[in-house]
N, C-alpha and C positions, 0 to 999 in steps of 0.2 A: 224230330230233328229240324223240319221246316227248311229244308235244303240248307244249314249251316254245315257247308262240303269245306268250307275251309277256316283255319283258326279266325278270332276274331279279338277281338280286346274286351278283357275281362272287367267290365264296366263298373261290377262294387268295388273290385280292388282300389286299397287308398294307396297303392303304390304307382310313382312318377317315374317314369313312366308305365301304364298300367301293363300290365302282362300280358301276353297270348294266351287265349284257350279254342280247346274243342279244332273238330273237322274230322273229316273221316281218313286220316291217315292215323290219327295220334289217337282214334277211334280202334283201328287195326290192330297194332303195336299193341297195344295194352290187353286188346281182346287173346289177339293172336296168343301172347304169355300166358295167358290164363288158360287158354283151352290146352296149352302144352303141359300145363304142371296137372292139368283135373278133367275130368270128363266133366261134360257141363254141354246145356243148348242155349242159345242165343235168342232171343225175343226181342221185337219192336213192335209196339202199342201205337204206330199212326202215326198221320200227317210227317209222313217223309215233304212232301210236298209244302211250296210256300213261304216264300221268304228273301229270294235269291233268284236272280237273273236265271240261274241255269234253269229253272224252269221255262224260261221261254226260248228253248232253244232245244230242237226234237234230237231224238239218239234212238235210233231202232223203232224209228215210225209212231214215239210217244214226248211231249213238252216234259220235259225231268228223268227223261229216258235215264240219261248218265248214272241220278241218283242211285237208278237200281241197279245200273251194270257195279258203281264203288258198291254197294250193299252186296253184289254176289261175288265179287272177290275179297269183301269180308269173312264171309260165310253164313248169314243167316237161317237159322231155322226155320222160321214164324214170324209173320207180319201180317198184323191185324190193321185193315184200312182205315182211316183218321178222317173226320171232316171233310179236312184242308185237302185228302188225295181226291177230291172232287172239282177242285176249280176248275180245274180247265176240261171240265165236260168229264159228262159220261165215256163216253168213248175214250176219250184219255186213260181213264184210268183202269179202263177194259184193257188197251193195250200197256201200261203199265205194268198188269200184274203179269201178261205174256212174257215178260224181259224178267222178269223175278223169278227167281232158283228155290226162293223158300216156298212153302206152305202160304196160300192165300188165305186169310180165316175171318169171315163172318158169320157167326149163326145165325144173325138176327136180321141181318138186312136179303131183303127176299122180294120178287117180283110181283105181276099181281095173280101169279097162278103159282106163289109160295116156291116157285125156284129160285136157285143161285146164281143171278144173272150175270157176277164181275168176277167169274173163275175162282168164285171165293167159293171155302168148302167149311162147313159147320164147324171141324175139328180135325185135328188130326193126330197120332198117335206114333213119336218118334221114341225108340228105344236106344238109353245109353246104359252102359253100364249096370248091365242086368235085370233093367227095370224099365218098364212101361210106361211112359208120362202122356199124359192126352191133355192135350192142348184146345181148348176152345176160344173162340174171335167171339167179341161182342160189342155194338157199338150203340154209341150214345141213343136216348130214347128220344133226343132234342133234335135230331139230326133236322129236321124242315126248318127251324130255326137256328141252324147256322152254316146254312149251303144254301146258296142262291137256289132259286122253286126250279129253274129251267134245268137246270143239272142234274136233278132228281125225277124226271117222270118216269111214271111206272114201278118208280121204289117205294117198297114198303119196312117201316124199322116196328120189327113185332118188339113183346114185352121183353127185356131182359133179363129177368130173374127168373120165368116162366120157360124163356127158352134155355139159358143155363140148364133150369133141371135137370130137364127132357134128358139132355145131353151126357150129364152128371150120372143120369139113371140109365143110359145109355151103356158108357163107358165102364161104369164104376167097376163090372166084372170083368173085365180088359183090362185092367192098368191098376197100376201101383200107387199113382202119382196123378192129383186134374188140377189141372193150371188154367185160369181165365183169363185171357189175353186180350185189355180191353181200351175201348177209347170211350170213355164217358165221364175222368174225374174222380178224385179220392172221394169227393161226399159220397157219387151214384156207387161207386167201390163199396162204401161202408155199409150202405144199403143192400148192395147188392149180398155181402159175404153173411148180413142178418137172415135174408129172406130165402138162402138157399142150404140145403145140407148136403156132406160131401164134399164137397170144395173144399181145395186145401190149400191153394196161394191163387193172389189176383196179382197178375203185374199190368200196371196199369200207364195210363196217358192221358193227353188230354188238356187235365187243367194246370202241367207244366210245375208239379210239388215236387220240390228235394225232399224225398223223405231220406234223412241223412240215416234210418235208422227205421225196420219196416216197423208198421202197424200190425197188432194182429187184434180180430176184430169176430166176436162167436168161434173162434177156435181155427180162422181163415188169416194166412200169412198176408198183409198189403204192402207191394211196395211201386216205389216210382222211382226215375231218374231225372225229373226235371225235363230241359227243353236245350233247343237248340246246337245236339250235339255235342254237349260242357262236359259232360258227366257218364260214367257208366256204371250203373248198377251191376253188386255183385251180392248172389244169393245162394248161401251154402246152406245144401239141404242133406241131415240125417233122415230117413225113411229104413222104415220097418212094419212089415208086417200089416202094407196098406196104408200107414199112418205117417205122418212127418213125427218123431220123436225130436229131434233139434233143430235148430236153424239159428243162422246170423246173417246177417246183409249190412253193405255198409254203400255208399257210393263213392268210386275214384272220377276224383276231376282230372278231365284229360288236360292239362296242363302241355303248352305245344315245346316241342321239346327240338333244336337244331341238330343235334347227329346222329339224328334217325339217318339210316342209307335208305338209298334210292329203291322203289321197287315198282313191280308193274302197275298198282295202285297210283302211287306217288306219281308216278310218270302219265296217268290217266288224269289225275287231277291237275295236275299242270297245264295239262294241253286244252284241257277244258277253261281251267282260269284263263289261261293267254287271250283265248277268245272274248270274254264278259270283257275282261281288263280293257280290252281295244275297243270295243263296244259301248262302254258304262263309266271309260274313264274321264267324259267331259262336266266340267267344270260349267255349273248351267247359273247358280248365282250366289252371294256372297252371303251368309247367314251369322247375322249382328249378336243374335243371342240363342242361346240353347233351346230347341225343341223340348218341350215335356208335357207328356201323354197324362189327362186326368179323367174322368167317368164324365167330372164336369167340365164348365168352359177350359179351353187352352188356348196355350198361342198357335201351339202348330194345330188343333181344330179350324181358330179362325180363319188361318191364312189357305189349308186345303178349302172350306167353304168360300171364302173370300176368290179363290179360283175358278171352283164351281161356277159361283154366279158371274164370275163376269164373263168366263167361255161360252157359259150357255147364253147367256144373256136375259137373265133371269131375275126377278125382283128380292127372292129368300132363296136361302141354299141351306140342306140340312145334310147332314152325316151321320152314321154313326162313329163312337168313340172306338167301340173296339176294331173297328177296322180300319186304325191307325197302328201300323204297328211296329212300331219303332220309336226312340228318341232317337236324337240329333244333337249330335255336339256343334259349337258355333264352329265357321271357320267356310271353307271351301263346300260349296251344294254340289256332290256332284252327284253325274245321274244312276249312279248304282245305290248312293247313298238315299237317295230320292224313291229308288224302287223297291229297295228293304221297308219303306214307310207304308207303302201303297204297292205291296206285291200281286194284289188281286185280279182277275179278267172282270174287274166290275166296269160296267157302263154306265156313263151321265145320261141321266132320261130328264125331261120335265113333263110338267103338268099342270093345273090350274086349279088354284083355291081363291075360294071367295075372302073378300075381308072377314066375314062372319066364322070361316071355316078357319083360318088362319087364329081368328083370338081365342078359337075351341081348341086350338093346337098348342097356342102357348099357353092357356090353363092348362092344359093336360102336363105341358115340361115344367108349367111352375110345381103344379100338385105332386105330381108322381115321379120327377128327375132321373127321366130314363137316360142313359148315357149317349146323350145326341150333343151334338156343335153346331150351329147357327152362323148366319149370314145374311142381313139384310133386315134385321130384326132387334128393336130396341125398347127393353120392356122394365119397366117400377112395379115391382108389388110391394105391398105390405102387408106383414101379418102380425101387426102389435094388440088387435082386437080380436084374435084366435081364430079369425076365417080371413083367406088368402082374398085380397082384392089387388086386383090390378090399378094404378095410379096414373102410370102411362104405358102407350102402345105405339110407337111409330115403325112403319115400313120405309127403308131408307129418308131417314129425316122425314117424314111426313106423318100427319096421325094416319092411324088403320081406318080404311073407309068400308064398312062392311061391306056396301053393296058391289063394290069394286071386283074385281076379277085381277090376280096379284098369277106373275108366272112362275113358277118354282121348280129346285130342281134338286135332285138326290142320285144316289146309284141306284141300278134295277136291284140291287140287294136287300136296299133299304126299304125301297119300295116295296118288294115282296114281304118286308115285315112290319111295314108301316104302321099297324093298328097297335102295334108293340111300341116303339119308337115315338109317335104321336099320335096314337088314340082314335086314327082313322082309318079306312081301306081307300086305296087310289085307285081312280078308272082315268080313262084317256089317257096313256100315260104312252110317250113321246121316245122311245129309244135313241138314242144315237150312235154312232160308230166310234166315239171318244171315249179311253176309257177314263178312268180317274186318275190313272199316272196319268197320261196326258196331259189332260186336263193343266193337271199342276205341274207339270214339268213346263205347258208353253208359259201358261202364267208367271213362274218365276225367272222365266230369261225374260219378259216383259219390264218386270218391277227390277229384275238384276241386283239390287240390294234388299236383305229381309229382314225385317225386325220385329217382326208381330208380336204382341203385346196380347195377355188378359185384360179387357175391355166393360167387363162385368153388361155382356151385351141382353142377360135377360136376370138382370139382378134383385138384391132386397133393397124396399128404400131406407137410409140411413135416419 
């Protein structure tokens, strides 16, 4: 859901003006009809967390508190924890799942003495309508690679399909029904429902797929609802005799709807928006042309790195892409619009690279074009004689001097996967107390007008 608590605009829509979707009233509404006409459990696959102000603002002694008080006058069953439910610290989201009415569920993330350290429990086994369904949590196998390192000590993410089994073999004479409840992705999904037997649906998370229409994959039901609270999957299950003999799923887009009445939900979401609204409604600078997120160079890459380096005060600034996460339409910047882009507790660190280490950095971006953004950095290769050579290298207008010592700066995120990113491990590395909002939030009441431009800042030569 990624804290999408209230509707939003429906950004492929080619209609003028685009439509409203998604939140979690028109989440309710649609749920709530469903559980009236059928018996049925409810599932979410992760990262509630991440996207929206309301995370930085506590509710029952946790940052996204609220999130889960709207999810328990939903009614959820089961929620398997995501990523993104890690930003804001371990501890967070310790208290997090305290505020949570549902089933915590990870089988696979465990301490280093193999316990369940976040009140999460392997599975659990809720009975509707006659029959037995067991529910098991499983989370991505990547996890170190997409949580900052500090928020994870002491976590361990065992094998996924290994620990499914266990579980599967567990359960299997208990229940009618194994559901894997999961944050890793339709590919790890696809894998997963090959390498295991028993299993009989995965609903899954994640990599954010509408499958408008499940997979079924060795004999294993797959389905997804996409991201951002748009959509709600719906999965009619025939069972007999152990077995799923039918099924259909389809996904309803919650579509926001004005003569819903009021209710205690509704009235909880409101009081919570009033707050952001007053908070996040400043207008911080005027944006000339549309933000649009690419793997490679952007405008809104250069202009977050273009901040970086001048806050820090820093000679190069690198990012990663995907922790941009947002476009931007042109028009008024304001600052909630600013903090959906850079929702993260990431901090600007610097550190120091050699000229030498630096030209081993951008061979690495030119050879392998990991999805990083640059700043401060202007580079020609050419590959017309089938091996990549660089032609020019300057660090701000200047050539690269290897023996130079050049100051640079990234988030501690990036940092911590740096050898992924650019091909090397950082030491000395310079924390600050600015995060990346920040960062880019003072930068653009600085500049006040924005028009960042693709620059083709580490390009091909023509």
């Amino acid at each position: 859901m990624h804290a999408a608590f209230i509707p939003h605009e429906a950004t492929w829509s080619k209609k003028d003006p685009k439509p409203m979707v998604g939140g979690m009233n028109e989440l309710f509404f649609m749920s709530d009809s469903i559980k009236k006409a059928t018996p049925c459990i409810m599932l979410d696959g992760g990262d509630v967390m991440t996207g929206n102000p309301i995370t930085e603002y506590k509710y029952q002694n946790a940052f996204g508190g609220a999130l889960f008080e709207m999810m328990n006058k939903i009614g959820y069953d089961a929620w398997c924890f995501g990523n993104h439910d890690f930003d804001a610290t371990q501890d967070n989201l310790l208290a997090l799942t305290k505020i949570a009415h549902c089933a915590v569920l990870s089988s696979n993330v465990v301490n280093e003495k193999n316990e369940f350290p976040l009140n999460n429990k392997p599975f659990t086994i809720i009975e509707k309508n006659g029959l037995k369904i067991g529910v098991i949590g499983v989370m991505s196998q990547f996890l170190y690679n997409l949580v900052n390192e500090s928020n994870l000590k002491g976590i361990k993410v065992l094998s996924p399909s290994e620990t499914v089994q266990k579980y599967i073999d567990e359960l299997d004479s208990k229940t009618d029904l194994i559901i894997a409840l999961t944050h890793e992705g339709t590919d790890d999904d696809s894998v997963l429902a090959e390498k295991v037997h028993g299993l009989d649906v995965i609903v899954g998370g994640h990599s954010h797929t509408r499958l408008t229409k499940p997979l079924k994959i060795n004999n294993v039901i797959i389905v997804q609802a996409g991201a951002n609270c748009e959509n709600l999957g719906e999965l009619e299950l025939t069972v007999e005799n152990d077995k799923v003999t039918d099924y259909k799923g389809k996904l309803i887009t919650l579509w926001q709807r004005d003569d819903r009445p009021k209710n205690d939900l509704s009235k909880f979401i409101d009081s919570v928006q009033s707050v952001i609204d007053k908070d996040y409604s400043e207008v911080i600078a005027d944006l000339k042309s549309d933000w649009r997120r690419t793997n490679g160079e952007s405008n809104i890459g250069n202009f977050i790195c273009d901040a970086q380096k001048e806050i820090a005060h820093a000679d190069v600034a690198f990012t990663n892409s995907h922790g941009i996460r947002k476009d931007v339409l042109a028009g008024p910047l304001t600052k909630k619009r600013l903090f959906e882009v850079l929702p993260f507790q990431n901090m600007v660190t610097t550190f120091q690279l050699t000229g030498k280490q630096l030209r081993d950095v951008v061979n690495y971006i030119v050879k392998e074009k990991p999805a990083v953004q640059t700043s401060g950095i202007k580079c020609v290769y050419d590959n017309s004689k089938g091996n990549t050579e660089i032609t020019k290298l300057e660090i701000n207008g200047k050539n690269i001097d290897d023996s130079k010592n050049y100051i640079c700066t990234a988030s501690d995120f990036f940092v911590g996967e740096a050898d992924r990113y650019i091909g090397i491990k950082l030491s000395n590395v310079i924390t600050s107390n600015t995060t990346m909002f920040q960062a880019v939030e003072q930068y653009a009441k600085q500049v006040k007008t924005i028009d960042s431009q693709i620059e083709h800042r580490i390009g091909q030569e023509k």
